[in-house]
N, C-alpha and C positions, 0 to 999 in steps of 0.2 A: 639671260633671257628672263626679261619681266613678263608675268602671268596673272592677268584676275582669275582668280579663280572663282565661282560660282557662288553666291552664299549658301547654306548649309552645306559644305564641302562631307563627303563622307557623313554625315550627319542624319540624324534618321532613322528609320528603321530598319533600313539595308545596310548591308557589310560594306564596307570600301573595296574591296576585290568584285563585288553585286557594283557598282557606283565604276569601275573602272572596266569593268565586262559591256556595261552599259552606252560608256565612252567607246570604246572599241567598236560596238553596233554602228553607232553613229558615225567613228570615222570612215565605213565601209560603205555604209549606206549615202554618204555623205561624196566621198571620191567617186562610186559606182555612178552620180550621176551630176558629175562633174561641179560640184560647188566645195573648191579646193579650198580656199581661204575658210569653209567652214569643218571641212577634214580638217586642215591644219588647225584650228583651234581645240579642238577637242584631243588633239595627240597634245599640244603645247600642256593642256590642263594633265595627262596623261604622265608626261615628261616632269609637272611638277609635284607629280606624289610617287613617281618611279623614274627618278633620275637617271637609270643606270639601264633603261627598256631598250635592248637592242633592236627589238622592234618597232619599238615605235622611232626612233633616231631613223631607221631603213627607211620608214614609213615618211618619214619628216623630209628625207634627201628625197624619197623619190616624187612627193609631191610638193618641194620646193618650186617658188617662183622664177628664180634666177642661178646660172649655173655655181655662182659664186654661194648664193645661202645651200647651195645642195652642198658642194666643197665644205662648208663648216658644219653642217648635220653632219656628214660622214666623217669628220676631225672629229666631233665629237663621241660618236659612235666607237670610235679608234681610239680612243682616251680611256672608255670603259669596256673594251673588248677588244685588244690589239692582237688577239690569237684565233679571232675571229673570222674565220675563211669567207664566209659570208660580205661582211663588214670591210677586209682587204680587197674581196674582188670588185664591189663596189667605190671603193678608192679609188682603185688601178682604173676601172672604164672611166669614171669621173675626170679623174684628172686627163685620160687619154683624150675624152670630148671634148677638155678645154683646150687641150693642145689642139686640134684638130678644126677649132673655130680659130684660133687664134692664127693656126697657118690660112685656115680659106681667107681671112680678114687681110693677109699678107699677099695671097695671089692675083688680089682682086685690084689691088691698087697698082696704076700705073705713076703717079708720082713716085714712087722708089728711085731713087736716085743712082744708077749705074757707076759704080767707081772702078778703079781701077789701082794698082799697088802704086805705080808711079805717077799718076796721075791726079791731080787737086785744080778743081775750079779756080780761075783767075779772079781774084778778088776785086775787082771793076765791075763786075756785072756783063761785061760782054759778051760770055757763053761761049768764051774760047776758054781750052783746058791749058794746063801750063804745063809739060814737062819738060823735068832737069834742068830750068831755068830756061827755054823755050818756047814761042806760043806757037802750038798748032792746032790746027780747024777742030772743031768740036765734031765730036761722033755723034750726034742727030738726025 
């Protein structure tokens, strides 16, 4: 994960723990009224001077764009806190929702092809099924 960080990073007359309390305002104030890509930057900067922030990784999956970037905020998270009850249960729903899109995405389609154990489309194209060396009427 490439990050600009800010010029004067930590720099200043404030503490960097002052500078990442500060981040923190911002990523809430920031989510709280819904300008995510600007939460998420400020966790990103967050992320690059506390690599290992379980919370903010939590913070990073739960205001991911895409089911897949939240899956790797949360691999990530799981990398630096794999005993992390938190961090597992988060996995486990994650993963369960991509399964759970990935079945609706299956329900929905009627092109699915109907087979059958003995049964294999006759390779002509004429929509008769072939069994046991056989042609009989297509099931449609």
């Amino acid at each position: 994960m490439l990050v600009a960080l800010p010029k004067g990073l930590l720099s200043g007359g404030g503490s960097g723990a002052q500078q990442i309390a500060g981040w923190w305002q911002e990523v809430e104030s920031a989510a709280s009224s819904s300008h995510l890509p600007r939460a998420r930057r400020f966790l990103r900067w967050i992320l690059a001077c506390c690599p290992e922030d379980e919370e903010a990784w939590l913070w990073m999956a739960r205001l991911a764009s895409t089911q897949d970037a939240k899956l790797i905020y949360l691999r990530q998270a799981y990398g630096f806190h794999p005993h992390s009850a938190r961090v597992r249960s988060a996995l486990r729903q994650a993963r369960s929702q991509q399964l759970e899109l990935a079945v609706g995405d299956l329900r929905g389609g009627s092109s699915v092809l109907r087979c059958f154990p003995n049964e294999r489309r006759n390779g002509n194209g004429n929509g008769k099924l072939r069994r046991a060396g056989r042609i009989t009427a297509s099931l449609q």
